[in-house]
N, C-alpha and C positions, 0 to 999 in steps of 0.2 A: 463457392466459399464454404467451407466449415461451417456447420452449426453452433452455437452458443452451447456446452452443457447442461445441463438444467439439474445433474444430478450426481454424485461423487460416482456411481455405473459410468458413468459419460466420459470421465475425465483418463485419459492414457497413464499407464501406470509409472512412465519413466518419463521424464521431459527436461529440456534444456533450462539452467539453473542459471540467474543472471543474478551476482552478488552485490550489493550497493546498499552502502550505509548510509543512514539519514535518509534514506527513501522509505516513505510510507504509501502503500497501496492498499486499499479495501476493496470489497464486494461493492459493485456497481460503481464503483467510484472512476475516475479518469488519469492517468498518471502519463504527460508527455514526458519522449525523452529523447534527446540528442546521442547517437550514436556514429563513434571514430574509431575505436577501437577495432584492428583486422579481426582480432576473436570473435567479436561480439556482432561486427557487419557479417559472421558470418553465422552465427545463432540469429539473427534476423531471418537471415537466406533461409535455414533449416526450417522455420517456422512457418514464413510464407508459404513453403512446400509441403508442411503437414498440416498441422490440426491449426498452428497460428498460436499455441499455447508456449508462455515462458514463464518461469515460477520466479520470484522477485522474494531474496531475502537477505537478510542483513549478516555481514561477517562480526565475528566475535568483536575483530582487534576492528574500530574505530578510525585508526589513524590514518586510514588512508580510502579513499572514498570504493575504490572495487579495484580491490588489493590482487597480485597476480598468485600463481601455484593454487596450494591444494590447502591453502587457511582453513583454520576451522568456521565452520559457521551455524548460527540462531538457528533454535529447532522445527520452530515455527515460520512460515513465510505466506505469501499471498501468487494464488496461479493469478495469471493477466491474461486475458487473449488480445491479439491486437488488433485492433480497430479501425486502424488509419497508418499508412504508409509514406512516404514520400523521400527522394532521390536528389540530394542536392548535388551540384554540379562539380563541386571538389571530393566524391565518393564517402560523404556520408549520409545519414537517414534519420531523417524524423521520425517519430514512430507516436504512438498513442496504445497505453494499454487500458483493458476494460478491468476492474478487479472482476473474479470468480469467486473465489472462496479461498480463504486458508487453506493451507496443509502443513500436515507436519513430516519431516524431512526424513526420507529413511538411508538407505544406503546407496552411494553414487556408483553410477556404470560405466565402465571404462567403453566408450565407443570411439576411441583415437580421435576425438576432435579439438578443438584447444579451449572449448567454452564447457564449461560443465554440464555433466547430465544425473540425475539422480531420481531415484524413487519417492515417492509424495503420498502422502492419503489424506484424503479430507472430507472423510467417514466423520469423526468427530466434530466437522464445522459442516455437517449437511444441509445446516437451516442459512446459511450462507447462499445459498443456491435461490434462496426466496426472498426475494426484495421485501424490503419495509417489516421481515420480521423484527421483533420485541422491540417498536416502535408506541406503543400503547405503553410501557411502562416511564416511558420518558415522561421528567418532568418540562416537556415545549417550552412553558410561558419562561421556567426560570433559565433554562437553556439559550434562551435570544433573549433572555436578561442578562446574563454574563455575556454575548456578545456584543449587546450594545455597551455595557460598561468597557471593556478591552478596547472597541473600537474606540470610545471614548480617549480613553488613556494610552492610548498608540497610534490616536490621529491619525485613523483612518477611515475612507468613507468607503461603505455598505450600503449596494443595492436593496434597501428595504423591501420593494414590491417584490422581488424576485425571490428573496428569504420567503417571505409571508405563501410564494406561489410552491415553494420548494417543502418536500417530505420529509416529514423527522427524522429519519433514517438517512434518507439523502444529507440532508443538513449536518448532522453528526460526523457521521463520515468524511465530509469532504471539508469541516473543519480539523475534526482530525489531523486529516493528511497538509494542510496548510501550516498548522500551529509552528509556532517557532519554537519550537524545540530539539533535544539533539536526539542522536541515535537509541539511549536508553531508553527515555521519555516515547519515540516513537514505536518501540516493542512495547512496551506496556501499554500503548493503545490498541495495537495490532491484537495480543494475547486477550484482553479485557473480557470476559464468558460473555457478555451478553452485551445489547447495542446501551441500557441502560447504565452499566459498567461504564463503557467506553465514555458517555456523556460524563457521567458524575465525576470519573477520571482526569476528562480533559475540563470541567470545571475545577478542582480541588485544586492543580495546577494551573491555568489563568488567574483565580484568585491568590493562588501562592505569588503569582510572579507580580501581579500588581501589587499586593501589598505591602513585598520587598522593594520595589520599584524598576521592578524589570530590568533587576541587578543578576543575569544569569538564569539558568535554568534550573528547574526546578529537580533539588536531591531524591537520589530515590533510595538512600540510604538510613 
């Protein structure tokens, strides 16, 4: 099996592009996904047989969750390697991706397939490659104090031991990718400079949406 990256040297300079809205994917993070699509069982295929890497990012137009042709799309996205595989009996596939690192999206290569292929660099999210960086500048305590509040007011229950066992980075991130929000709100986590960004981010928003009454998402206007 392929190696994990460990470094933007590591990562191939062209890779299969998998478009989907309201999907958020980070560094370290886990993102299942159900795959029917003949294009796309067949970017699966292609993966398996290389490096296992597929870049995950969001189309401009919204309206339709992974829109067909040549849409425009977000400049920004996250590589995945996959992780986990599986072959359900009516020819589709479960998959599991791992987040890598951002990139940002250069120009696509026509290699006659029906799933996208494009050029990525993610030179600029190098420190993406290192787990639990700018995890120090989080503020933790108020961090899993907005999410006991939210859970509170969304009735819903949280493994507390498992929070308290898990890494601020971890934590973040994989709240993040959960939060109910829609496609805009999840680019501006995605894009966020740095993991304290991201936190202060996804809190200014959970307090936006509770104190409306979780009337809608939060503008970003």
């Amino acid at each position: 099996m392929p190696q994990r990256p460990t470094s933007p040297a590591e990562v191939p300079e062209i890779v299969p592009i998998f478009p989907l809205s309201g999907a958020l994917l980070l560094p370290y993070s886990h993102r299942p996904l159900n795959i029917f699509e003949p294009r796309y069982l067949e970017m699966v295929d292609f993966a398996l047989s290389t490096d296992r890497l597929i870049g995950v990012v969001q189309p401009e137009d919204e309206s339709e969750e992974s829109p067909q042709g040549q849409v425009a799309l977000k400049k920004v996205g996250c590589l995945g390697r996959l992780t986990h595989f599986e072959e359900s009996g009516d020819g589709r596939y479960f998959i599991i991706l791992e987040g890598l690192s951002r990139f940002r999206l250069g120009e696509e290569a026509d290699r006659g397939t029906p799933y996208r292929m494009a050029a990525i660099s993610t030179g600029e999210f190098a420190d993406d490659f290192t787990r639990n960086v700018g995890e120090e500048a989080v503020d933790r305590a108020r961090f899993v104090r907005m999410m006991r509040d939210y859970a509170e007011f969304a009735s819903i229950d949280l493994n507390w031991e498992e929070i308290e066992r898990t890494g601020t980075a971890d934590l973040v991130n994989f709240c993040a990718m959960v939060s109910p929000y829609g496609p805009k709100e999840k680019q501006l986590l995605l894009e966020a400079q740095t993991l304290n960004d991201r936190a202060e981010t996804l809190i200014a928003m959970t307090e936006y949406e509770m104190a409306r009454g979780g009337k809608g998402a939060v503008p970003l206007n």
